[in-house]
Residue frames relative to the residue before (quaternion, step in Angstrom):
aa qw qx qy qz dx dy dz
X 1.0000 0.0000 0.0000 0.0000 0.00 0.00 0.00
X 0.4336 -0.6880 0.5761 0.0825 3.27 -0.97 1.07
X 0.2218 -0.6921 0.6836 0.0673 3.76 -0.62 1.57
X 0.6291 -0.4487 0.4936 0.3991 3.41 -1.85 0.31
X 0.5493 0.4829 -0.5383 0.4187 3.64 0.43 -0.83
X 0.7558 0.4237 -0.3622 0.3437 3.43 -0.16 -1.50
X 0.5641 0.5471 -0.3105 0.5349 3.81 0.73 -0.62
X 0.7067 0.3669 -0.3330 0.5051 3.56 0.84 0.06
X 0.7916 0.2986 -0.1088 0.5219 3.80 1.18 -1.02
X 0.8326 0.3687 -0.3169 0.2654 3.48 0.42 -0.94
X 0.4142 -0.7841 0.3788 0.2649 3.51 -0.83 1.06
X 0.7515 0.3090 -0.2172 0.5408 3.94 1.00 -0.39
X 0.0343 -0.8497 0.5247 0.0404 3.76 -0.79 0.82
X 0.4553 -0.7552 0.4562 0.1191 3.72 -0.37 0.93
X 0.2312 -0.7663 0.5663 0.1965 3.86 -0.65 0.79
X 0.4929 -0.6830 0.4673 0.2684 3.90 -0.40 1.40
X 0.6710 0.3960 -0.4224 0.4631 3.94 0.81 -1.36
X 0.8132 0.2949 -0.2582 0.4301 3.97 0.32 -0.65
X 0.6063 0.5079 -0.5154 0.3299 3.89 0.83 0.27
X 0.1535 0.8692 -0.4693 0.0265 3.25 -0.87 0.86
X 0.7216 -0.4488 0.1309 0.5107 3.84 -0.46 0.34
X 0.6575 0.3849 -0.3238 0.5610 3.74 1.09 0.43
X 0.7542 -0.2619 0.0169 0.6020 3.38 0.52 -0.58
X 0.1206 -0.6572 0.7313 0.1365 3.28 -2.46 0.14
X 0.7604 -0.4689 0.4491 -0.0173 2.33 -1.47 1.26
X 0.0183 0.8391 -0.5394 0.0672 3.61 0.70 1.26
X 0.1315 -0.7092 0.6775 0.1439 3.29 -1.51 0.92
X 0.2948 -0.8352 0.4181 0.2019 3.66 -1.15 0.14
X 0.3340 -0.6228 0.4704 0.5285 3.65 0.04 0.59
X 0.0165 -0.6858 0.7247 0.0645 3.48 -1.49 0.39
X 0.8050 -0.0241 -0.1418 0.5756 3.58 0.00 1.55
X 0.6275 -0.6920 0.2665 0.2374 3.55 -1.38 0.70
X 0.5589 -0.6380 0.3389 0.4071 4.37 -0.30 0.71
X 0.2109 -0.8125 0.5182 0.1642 3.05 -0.97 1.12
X 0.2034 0.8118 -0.5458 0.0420 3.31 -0.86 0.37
X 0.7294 -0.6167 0.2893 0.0625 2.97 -1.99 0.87
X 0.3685 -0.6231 0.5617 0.4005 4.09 -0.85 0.24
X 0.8626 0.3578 -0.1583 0.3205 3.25 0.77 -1.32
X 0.5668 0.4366 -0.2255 0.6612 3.30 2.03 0.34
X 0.0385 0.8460 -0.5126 -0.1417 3.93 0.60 0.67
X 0.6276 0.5089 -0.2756 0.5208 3.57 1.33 -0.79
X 0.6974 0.3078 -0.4051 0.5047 3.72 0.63 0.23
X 0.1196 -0.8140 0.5335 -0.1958 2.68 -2.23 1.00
X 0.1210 -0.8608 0.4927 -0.0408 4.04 0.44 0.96
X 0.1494 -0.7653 0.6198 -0.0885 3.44 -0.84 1.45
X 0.1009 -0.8279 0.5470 0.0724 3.37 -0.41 0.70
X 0.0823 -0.8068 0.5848 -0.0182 3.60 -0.37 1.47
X 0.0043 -0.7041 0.6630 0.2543 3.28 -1.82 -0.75
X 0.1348 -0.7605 0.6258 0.1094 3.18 -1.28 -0.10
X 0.7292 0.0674 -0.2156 0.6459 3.24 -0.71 1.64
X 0.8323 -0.3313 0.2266 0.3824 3.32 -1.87 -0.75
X 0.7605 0.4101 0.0699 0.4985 3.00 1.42 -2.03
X 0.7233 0.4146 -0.3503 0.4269 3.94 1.06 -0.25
X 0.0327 -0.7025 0.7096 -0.0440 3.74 -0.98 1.19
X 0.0192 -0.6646 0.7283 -0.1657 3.48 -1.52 0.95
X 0.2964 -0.7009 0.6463 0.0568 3.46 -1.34 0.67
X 0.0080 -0.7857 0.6128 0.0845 3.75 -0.65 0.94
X 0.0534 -0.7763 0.6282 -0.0006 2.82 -0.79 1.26
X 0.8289 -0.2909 0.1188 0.4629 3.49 -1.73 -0.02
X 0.6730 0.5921 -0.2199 0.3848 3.54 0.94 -1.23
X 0.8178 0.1778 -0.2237 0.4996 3.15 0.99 -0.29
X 0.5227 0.7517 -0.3288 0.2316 3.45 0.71 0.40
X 0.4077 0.5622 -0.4915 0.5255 2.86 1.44 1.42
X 0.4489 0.5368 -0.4879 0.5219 3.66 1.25 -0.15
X 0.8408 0.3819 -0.1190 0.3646 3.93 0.41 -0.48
X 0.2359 -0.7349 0.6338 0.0512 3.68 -1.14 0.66
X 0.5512 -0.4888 0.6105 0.2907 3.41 -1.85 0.27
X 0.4384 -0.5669 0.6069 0.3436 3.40 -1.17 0.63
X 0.6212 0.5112 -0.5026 0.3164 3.85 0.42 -0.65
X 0.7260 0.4953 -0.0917 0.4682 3.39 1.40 -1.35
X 0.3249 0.7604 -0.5416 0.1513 3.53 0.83 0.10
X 0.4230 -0.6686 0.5183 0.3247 4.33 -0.94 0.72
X 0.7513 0.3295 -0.3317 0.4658 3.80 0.96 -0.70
X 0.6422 -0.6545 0.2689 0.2949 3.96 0.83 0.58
X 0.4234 0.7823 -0.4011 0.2189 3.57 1.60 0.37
X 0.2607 0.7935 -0.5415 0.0960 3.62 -0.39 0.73
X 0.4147 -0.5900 0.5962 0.3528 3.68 -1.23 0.68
């Protein structure tokens, strides 16, 4: 699960259904979180993966996802 802090700082984020003890599935921030005065608990990450896949993690789904700092199976660059 993805905390606001990390949604402010961390630059690489990991999908839980495809990280596993060989590989994960690395996403990349690709531009800076937006977020709200009048929405403090919300929050929009723009990522990608590879050349051609973009996606936005936001609050609602940020249990599908992890910090690279925090990954459970120990993957970091």
């Amino acid at each position: 699960m993805i905390t606001k802090y990390q949604a402010l700082t961390a630059q690489r984020f990991h999908e839980d259904a495809t990280c596993t003890p060989a590989r994960a599935a690395t996403w990349r921030r690709n531009g800076a979180t937006q977020t709200w005065k009048t929405r403090p608990y919300d929050f929009r990450i723009p990522v990608k993966y590879g050349l051609y896949d973009y996606f936005q993690i936001t609050e609602t789904n940020a249990d599908q996802f992890h910090a690279e700092e925090d990954c459970p199976h120990g993957h970091k660059r």
